[in-house]
C-alpha positions in Angstrom: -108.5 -58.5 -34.7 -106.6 -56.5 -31.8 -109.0 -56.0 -29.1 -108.3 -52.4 -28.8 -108.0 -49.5 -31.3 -106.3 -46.3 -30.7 -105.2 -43.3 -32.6 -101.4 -41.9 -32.9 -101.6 -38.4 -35.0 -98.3 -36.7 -36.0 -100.1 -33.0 -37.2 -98.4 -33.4 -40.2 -98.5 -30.6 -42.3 -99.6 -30.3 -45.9 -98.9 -28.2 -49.1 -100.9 -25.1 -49.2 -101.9 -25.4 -45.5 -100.1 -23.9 -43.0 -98.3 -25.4 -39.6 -101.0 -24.2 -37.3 -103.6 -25.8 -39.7 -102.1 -29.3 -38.6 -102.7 -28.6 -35.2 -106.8 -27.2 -35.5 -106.2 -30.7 -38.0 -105.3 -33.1 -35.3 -107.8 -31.7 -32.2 -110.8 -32.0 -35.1 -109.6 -35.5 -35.8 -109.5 -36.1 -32.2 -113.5 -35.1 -31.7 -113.9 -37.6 -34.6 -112.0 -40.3 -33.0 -114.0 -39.8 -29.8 -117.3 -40.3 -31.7 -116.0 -43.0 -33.4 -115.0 -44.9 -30.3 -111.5 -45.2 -30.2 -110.0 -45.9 -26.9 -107.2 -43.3 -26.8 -105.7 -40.0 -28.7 -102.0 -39.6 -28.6 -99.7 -37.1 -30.3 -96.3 -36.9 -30.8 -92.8 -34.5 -30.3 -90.6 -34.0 -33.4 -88.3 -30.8 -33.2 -87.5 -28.8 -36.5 -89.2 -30.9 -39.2 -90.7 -29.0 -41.4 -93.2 -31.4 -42.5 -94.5 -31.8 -38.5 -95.8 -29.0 -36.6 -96.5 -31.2 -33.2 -93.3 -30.0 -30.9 -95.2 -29.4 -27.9 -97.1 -32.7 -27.2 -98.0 -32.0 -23.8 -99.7 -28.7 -24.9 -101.2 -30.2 -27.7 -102.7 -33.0 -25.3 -104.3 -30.5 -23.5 -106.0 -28.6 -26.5 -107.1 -32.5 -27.8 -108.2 -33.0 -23.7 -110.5 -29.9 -23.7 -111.6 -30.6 -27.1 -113.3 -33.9 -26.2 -114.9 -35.4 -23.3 -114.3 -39.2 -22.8 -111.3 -40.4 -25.0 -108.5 -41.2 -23.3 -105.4 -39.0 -24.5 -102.0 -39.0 -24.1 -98.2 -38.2 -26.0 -96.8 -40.9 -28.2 -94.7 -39.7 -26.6 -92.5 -37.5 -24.6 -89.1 -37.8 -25.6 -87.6 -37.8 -22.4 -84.4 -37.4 -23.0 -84.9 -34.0 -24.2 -86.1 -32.7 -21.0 -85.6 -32.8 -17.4 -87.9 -35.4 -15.5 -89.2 -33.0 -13.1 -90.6 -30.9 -15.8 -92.2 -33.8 -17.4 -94.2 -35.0 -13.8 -95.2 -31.5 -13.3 -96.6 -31.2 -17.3 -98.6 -34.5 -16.8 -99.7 -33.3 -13.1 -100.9 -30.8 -14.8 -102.9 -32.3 -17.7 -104.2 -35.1 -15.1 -105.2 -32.9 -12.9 -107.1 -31.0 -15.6 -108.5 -33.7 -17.1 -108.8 -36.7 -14.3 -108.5 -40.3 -15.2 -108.1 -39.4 -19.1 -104.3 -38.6 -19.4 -101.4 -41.3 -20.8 -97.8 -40.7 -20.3 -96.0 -42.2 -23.3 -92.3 -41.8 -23.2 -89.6 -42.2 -25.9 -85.7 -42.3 -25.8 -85.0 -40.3 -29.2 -83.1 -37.2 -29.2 -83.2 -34.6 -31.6 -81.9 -36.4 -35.0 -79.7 -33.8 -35.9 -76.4 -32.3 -34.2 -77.8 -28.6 -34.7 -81.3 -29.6 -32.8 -79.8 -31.5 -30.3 -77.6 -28.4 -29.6 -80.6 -25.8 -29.3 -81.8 -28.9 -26.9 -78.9 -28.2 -24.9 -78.6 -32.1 -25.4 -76.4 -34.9 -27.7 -76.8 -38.3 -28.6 -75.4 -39.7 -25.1 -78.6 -38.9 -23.6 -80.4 -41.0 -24.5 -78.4 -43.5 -23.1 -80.0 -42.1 -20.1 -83.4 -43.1 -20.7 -83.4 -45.7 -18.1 -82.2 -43.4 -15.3 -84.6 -40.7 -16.4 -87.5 -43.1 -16.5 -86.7 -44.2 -12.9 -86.4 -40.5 -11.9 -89.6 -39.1 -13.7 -91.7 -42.1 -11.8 -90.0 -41.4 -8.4 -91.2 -37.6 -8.7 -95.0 -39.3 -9.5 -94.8 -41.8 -6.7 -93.0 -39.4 -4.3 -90.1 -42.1 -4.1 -87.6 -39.8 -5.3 -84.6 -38.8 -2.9 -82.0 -37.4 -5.4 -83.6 -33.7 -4.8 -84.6 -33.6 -1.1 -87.2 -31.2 0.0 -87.9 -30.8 -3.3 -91.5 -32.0 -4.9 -93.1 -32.5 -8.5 -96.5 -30.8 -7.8 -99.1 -31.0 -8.8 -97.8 -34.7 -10.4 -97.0 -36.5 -6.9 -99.3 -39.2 -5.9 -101.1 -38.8 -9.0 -101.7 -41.9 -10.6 -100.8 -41.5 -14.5 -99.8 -44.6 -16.8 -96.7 -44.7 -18.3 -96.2 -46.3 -21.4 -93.0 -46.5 -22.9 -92.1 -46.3 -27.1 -89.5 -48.6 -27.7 -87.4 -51.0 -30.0 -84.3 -52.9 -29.3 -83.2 -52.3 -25.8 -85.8 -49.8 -25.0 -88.2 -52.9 -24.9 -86.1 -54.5 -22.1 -86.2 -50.8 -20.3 -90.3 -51.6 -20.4 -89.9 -54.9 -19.2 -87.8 -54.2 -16.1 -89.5 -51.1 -15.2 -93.0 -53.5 -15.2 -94.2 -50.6 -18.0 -96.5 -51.2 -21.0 -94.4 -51.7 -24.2 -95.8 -49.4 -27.6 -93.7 -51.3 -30.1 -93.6 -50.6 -34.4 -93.7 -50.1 -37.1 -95.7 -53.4 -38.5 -93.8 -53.1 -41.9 -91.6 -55.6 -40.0 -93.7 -57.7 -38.3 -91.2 -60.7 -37.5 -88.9 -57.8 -35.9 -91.9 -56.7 -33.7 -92.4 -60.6 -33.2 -89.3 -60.6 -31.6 -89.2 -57.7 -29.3 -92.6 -58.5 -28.2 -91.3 -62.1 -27.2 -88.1 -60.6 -25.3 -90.4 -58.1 -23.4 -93.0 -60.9 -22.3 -90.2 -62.6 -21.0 -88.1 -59.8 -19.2 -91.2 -58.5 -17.9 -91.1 -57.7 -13.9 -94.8 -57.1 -12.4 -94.9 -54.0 -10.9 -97.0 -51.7 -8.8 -98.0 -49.8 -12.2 -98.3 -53.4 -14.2 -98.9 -57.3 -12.8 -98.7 -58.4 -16.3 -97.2 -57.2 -20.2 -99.3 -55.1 -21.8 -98.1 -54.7 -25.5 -99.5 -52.2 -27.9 -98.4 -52.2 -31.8 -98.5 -49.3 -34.0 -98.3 -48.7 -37.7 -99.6 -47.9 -40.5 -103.6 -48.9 -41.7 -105.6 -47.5 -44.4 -109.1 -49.1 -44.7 -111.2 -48.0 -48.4 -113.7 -49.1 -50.6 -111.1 -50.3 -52.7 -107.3 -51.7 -52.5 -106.4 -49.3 -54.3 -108.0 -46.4 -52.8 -106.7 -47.4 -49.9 -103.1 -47.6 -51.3 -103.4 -44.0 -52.4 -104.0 -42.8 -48.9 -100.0 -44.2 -48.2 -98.7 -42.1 -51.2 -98.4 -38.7 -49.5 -96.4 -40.2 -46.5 -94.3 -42.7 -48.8 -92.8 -39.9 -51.5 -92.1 -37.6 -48.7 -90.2 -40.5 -46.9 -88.3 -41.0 -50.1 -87.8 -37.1 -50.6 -86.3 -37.0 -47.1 -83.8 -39.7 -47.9 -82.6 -38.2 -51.5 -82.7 -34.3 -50.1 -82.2 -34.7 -46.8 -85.8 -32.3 -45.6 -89.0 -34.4 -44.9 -91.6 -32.4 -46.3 -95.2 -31.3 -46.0 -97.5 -34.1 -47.5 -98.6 -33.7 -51.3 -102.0 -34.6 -53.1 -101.5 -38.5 -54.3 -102.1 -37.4 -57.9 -99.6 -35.1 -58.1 -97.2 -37.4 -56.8 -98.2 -40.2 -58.9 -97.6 -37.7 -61.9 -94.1 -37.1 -60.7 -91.0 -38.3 -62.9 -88.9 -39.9 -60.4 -84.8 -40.8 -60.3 -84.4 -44.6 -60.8 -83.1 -44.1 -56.6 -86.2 -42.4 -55.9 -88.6 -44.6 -57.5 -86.8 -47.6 -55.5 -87.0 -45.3 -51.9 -91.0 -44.9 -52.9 -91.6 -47.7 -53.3 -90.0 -49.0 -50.5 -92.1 -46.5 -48.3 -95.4 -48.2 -49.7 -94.1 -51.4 -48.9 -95.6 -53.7 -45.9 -98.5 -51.4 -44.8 -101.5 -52.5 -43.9 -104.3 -51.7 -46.4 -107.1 -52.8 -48.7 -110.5 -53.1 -48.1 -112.5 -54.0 -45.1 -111.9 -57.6 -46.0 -108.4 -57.8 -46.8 -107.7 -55.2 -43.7 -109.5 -57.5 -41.3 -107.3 -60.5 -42.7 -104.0 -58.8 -42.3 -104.8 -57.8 -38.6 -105.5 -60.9 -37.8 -102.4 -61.9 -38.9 -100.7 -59.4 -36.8 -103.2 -60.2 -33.6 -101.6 -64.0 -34.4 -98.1 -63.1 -34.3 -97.9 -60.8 -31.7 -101.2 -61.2 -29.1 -100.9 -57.1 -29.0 -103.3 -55.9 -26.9 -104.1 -52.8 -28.5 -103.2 -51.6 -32.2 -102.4 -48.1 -32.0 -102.9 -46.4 -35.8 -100.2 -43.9 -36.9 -101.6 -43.1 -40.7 -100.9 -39.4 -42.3 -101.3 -38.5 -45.3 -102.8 -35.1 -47.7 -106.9 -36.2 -47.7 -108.2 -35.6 -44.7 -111.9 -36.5 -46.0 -109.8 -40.1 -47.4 -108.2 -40.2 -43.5 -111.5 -39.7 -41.6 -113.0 -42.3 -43.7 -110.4 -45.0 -43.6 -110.5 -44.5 -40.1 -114.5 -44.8 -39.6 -114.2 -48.0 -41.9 -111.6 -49.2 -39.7 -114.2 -48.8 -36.6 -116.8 -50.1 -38.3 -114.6 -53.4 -38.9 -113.6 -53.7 -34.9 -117.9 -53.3 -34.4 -118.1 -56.4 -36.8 -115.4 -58.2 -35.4 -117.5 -58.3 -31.8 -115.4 -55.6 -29.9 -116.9 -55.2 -26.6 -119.1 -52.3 -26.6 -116.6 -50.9 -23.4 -114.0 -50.7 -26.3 -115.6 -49.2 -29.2 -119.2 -47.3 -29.1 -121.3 -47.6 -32.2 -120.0 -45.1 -34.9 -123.0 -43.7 -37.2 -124.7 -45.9 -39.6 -123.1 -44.2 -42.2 -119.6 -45.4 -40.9 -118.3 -41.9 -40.6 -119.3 -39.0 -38.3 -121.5 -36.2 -39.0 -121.4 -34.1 -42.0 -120.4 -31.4 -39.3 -117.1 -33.0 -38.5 -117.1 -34.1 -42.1 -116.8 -30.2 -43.1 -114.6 -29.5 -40.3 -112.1 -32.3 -41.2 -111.5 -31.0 -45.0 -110.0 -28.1 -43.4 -110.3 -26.2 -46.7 -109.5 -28.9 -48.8 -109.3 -32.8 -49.7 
C-alpha cells in the first residue's frame, strides 16, 4: 500500500441534479473525507464543461477549508496558464492566510481545450508553453524574489510558506524536477507510462528550498465494494460519458449505471466504453489492496491521490470508507489516517447529507 491517501474531487455533475448541487456535493464529501482520515482535499479547474461545475478551484477550496477543520486542502490544480501569477499568489495568500498551515498549491499547465474557451480566457495554446516561466514567477511573488515588477508585491501571499505541487506528464514532470517541486503524476490506467515519468523525475530532481528530496504522488481511479462487480459499476457513469464525449463531442453530466448498462450502443461506442472501464483500479478490499501494491511496487509513490466520480454518491462514500478502512489494516501510521467508524463509513448524518436527494 501507498503510505498516504488523498482525495481529488472534480464536482462532477449528475442527471437530474443541478451544477450548484456538485458543488454542496463536493464540500459534504470533503467533511466525510476529513472524518475518514484522509490526508488532503483537492479540487480541480475545468472551463465550460458541462458535465463539471468546479471552475473556480480556489473559491471552492475555501468553501471545502471552512467546511472542515483539519484536512489539509488544496486545487488539483490551478491551471496556471490561464491566469496571471500574481493573481494566483494573492488567491493562495489568501486561503493560507485564512486557513493557516492547511492550504496546497497544485498547479497544472493545461489551457482551455477548446479554441472558443481559450479565447474568452484571453489565452491560446502557446501558453502553456509558458508554464515554466510562470511557475518561476508565481514562486518569486511567494518568496518575495521576484524583480520583474519592482515595487510591486503579492500580499497577503509574500513570505507565506505554501507548497506547491505541480500536475504533470511528459515534460511537465521535468518542470517538477528542476524546480525541486513535488510531482502529482496519472492516470494509473498506464502504469508503465507513470513508471517512466516517475523514474525521469527522481533523476532530474534538483533539492530545493521547498523540497531536499522527490516527493511523487499518483492519482487515478479506485473503487473499493463488497463485490468486483459492485465495484465495477461505480466506473460506469464516468466510462459512457468518456465515450459520449469522444462520439458527440460534449462530456456530460454522469448517468445511473443501470441506465447505462440498458443502453444500445454503436459497435464505436461499445469499443470507447469499454475502453473507459479499462485498467482502473477496483474489486474488493482484497483484490484493491493487491493492485495497490502493485502500483506502491512500481512506482514507490508516496501518496495515492483518488480521483473517482461517478452518479451514486451513497456507492462513492462507501468505496471510499472501504478504501480507508484498507490503509487502517494495512498498518498506516495513525498521523496518516485516524480510525474511521466501525461501521467503515461515517455517520448516518453525513450518510443522508451525501445522497443529496438521490443514489
Amino acid at each position: 500500500m501507498i503510505r498516504k491517501l488523498s482525495i481529488l474531487d472534480r464536482s462532477r455533475t449528475r442527471a437530474g441534479h443541478p451544477a450548484p448541487q456538485a458543488l454542496r456535493d463536493t464540500v459534504e464529501l470533503a467533511r466525510a473525507a476529513e472524518e475518514l482520515g484522509y490526508h488532503r482535499f483537492w479540487v480541480s479547474e475545468h472551463h465550460s464543461v458541462p458535465g463539471v461545475a468546479g471552475s473556480a478551484p480556489t473559491v471552492l477550496a475555501a468553501a471545502v477549508a471552512g467546511a472542515t477543520r483539519r484536512i489539509r486542502v488544496g486545487t488539483g490544480g490551478v491551471m496556471l496558464p490561464n491566469h496571471q501569477p500574481l493573481v494566483v499568489a494573492e488567491q493562495f495568500g489568501v486561503l493560507e492566510s485564512l486557513f493557516p498551515g492547511r492550504i496546497d498549491m497544485g498547479l497544472g499547465r493545461s489551457v482551455g481545450f477548446t479554441n472558443g474557451i481559450r479565447r474568452a480566457l484571453g489565452r491560446d495554446t502557446g501558453d502553456a508553453d509558458r508554464f515554466e516561466e510562470q511557475l518561476a514567477e508565481l514562486l518569486g511573488w511567494l518568496d518575495g524574489t521576484q524583480r520583474a515588477h519592482p515595487d510591486v508585491h503579492a500580499r497577503p501571499a509574500e513570505g507565506l510558506r505554501i507548497p506547491a505541487y505541480v500536475l504533470a506528464t511528459g515534460e511537465g514532470a521535468g518542470i517538477a524536477a528542476r524546480a525541486g517541486l513535488p510531482l502529482v503524476v496519472g492516470d494509473l490506467r498506464s502504469r508503465s507510462r507513470v513508471s517512466e515519468i516517475v523514474e525521469a523525475y527522481r533523476k532530474e530532481f534538483r533539492p530545493s528550498a521547498r523540497a531536499m528530496e522527490p516527493y511523487v504522488v499518483v492519482s487515478g481511479t479506485v473503487a473499493v465494494a463488497a463485490t468486483a462487480e459492485e465495484a465495477r459499476r461505480i466506473l460506469v457513469p464516468e466510462a459512457w460519458s468518456l465515450a459520449y464525449s469522444r462520439t458527440r463531442g460534449s462530456f456530460p453530466p454522469l448517468r445511473p449505471a443501470e441506465e447505462i448498462e440498458a443502453l444500445e450502443m454503436t459497435p464505436k461506442e461499445r469499443e470507447l466504453y469499454g475502453g473507459a472501464l479499462a485498467g482502473h483500479i477496483h474489486g474488493t478490499e482484497d483484490q484493491v489492496a493487491a493492485q495497490l501494491s502493485e502500483v506502491a511496487a512500481l512506482t514507490g509513490a508516496d501518496e495515492l491521490l483518488v480521483t473517482t466520480s461517478t452518479y451514486d454518491r451513497t456507492a462513492l462514500l462507501d468505496s471510499y470508507a472501504r478504501l480507508a478502512r484498507l490503509a487502517r489494516s494495512q498498518g498506516r501510521p495513525p498521523d496518516v489516517l485516524r480510525p474511521a467508524p466501525a461501521s467503515g463509513s461515517v455517520s448516518e448524518l453525513r450518510r443522508s447529507r451525501l445522497r443529496c436527494g438521490g443514489n
